[in-house]
C-alpha positions in Angstrom: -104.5 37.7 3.4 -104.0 39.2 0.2 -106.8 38.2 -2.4 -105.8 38.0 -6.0 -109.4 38.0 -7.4 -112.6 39.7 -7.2 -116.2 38.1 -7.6 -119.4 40.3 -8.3 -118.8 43.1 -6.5 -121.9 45.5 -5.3 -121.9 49.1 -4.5 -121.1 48.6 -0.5 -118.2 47.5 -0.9 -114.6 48.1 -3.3 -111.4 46.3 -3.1 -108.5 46.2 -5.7 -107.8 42.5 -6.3 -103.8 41.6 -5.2 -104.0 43.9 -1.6 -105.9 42.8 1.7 -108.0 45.6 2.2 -111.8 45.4 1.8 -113.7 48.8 2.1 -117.2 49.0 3.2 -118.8 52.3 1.8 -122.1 51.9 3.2 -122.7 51.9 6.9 -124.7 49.3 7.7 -125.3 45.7 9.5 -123.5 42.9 7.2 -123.1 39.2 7.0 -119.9 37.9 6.2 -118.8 34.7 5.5 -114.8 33.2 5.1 -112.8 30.4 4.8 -109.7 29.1 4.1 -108.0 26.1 2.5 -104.5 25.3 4.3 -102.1 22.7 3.4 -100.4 23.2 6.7 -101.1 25.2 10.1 -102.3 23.2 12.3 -102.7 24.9 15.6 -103.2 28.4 13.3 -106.7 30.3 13.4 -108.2 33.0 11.1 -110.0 36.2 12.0 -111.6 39.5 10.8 -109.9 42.2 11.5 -111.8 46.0 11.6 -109.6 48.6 11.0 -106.8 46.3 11.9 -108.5 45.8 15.5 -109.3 41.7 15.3 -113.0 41.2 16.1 -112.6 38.7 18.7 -116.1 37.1 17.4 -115.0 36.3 14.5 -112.0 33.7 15.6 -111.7 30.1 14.2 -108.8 27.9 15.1 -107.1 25.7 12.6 -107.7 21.9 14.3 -106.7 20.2 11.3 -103.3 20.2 9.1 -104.9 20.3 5.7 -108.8 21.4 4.8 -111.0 24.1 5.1 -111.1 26.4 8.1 -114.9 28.5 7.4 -116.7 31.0 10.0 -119.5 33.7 9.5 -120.0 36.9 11.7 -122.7 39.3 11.8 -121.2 43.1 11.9 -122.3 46.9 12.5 -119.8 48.8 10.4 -119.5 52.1 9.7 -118.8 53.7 6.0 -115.3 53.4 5.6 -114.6 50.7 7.5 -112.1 48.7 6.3 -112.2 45.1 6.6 -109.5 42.2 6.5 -108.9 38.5 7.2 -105.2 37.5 8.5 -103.7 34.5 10.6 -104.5 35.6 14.0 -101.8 33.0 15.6 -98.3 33.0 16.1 -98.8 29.8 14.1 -97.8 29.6 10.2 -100.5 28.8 7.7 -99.9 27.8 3.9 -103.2 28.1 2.1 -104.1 26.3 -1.4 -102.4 27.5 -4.4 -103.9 28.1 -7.6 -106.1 26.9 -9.2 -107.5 26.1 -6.0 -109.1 28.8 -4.0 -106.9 30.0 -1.1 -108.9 32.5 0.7 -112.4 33.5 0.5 -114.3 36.7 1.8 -118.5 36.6 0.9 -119.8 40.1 2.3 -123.7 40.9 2.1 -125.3 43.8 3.8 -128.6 42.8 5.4 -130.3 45.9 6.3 
């Protein structure tokens, strides 16, 4: 999922806003939290991908046609790791346009 938008951003991590990919520079254990806001899809289901190797941990099926799909994961990654969240179905999702918030990526490092 491609996000448009960057919040606060901290040294650990970089991302250019308008691509998918989410760099972690520090290795380390980190928290992340996601969601998404579909307007259709039941059936879909979201996931994080690690260097585009789903984590299959991290997997949250869409059981409703419109609302918010969330999950959190706890994650050992390496410096350079590169992080991203995509449809992990063969299902279609459409995710809330602006100037609602599509997709959302919270990433905190706990050690």
């Amino acid at each position: 999922m491609i996000f448009s938008d960057n919040g606060p951003l901290t040294a650990n991590i970089t991302h250019t806003p308008g691509t998918t990919d989410i760099t972690v520079v520090e290795a380390g254990t980190y928290e992340i939290f996601y969601s998404v806001n579909i307007t259709a899809g039941i059936g879909s289901a979201i996931a994080i991908a690690v260097n585009n190797t789903v984590d299959p941990s991290t997997n949250i099926n869409a059981l409703v046609a419109v609302g918010e799909i969330n999950g959190d994961a706890m994650l050992t990654l390496a410096a350079g790791d590169v992080l991203t969240l995509r449809n992990n179905s063969a299902t279609p999702l459409i995710l809330d346009l602006a100037p609602g918030v599509g997709a959302q990526f919270t990433i905190l490092k706990t050690d």
